[in-house]
Each structure stands twice: as C-alpha cells, then as structure tokens.
N, C-alpha and C positions, 0 to 999 in steps of 0.2 A: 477453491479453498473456502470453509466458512472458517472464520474469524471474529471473536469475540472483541470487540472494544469498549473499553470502559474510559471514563473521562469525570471524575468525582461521581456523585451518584447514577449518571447517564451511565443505560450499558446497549449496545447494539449487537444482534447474532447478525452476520453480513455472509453473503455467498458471492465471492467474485471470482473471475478467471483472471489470469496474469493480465491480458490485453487491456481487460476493462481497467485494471488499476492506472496499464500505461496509459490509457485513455483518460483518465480522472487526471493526473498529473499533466497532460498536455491541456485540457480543458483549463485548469488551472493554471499554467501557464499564461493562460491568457489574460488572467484579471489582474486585481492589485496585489495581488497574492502571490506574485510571480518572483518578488526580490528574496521574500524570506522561507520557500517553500524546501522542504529537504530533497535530498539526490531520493529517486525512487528505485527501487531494488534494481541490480543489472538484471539485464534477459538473460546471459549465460555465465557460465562462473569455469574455473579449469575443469571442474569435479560434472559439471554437464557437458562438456566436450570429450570430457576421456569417457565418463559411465553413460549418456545419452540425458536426455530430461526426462526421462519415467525412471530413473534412479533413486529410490526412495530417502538417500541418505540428501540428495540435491533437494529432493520436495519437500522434504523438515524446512532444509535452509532458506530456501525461498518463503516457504509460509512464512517463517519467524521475521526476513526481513520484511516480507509484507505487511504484517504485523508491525514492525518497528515505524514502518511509516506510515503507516494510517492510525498509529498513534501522536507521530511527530506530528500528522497535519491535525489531530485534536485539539493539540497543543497551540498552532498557529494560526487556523481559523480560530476569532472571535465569539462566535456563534452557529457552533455545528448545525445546529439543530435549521440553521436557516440557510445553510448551502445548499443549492440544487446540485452541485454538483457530485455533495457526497449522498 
C-alpha cells in the first residue's frame, strides 16, 4: 500500500505491506506506547473470506483502515519525526 500521511504541516508518502504495519504495532507494543496505542486493522474481514484477499473491494478497506491507523499513531506518538519505529 502507499499511503499518504499528513499530521499539521508534516506529510509522509509511505509504502508498506499489511505485515510490516503488523510488525510496527507489535514493535510498539513493546514500549511505553503500549497502553494508549489504537487496535491495528484485522488481517481478515467476512468480505476476504467469502471474496479471497485480492478482492479489490477488501483492498480499498484495508488501505483506508491502514490509513486510519497510522493516522491514529500520529496522533499518539509525541514526536513522530523521532520514532524509529515509524
């Protein structure tokens, strides 16, 4: 997915695959960042069990939640700019 994130005048173009995101959220997990961090998109949803995950109507969905959460953790990191993780 690339994905556009904007956070007041910050803007990032980002290219990640679903894993890495799960991967960024479990990494997070681990810091102090772990009590306030939002739920990260599910892996599958009914509409990828019945249509498969190359469904194009699924891959909207998932982008947009992925989106919605690496907006959320804009919001909840501090100091984006100084995460390694993102």
């Amino acid at each position: 997915f690339t994905l556009t994130i904007r956070n007041g005048d910050a803007v990032w173009q980002i290219r990640r695959s679903f894993q890495q995101v799960r991967s960024l959220h479990q990494a997070l997990s681990q810091t102090y960042l772990a009590r306030g961090l939002p739920a990260p998109p599910p892996r599958a949803t009914c509409r990828s069990v019945v249509f498969g995950q190359r469904n194009a109507r699924f891959l909207d969905e998932r982008a947009a939640r992925i989106q919605d959460y690496l907006r959320a953790l804009t919001i909840q990191i501090p100091v984006v700019e100084q995460c390694e993780a993102l």
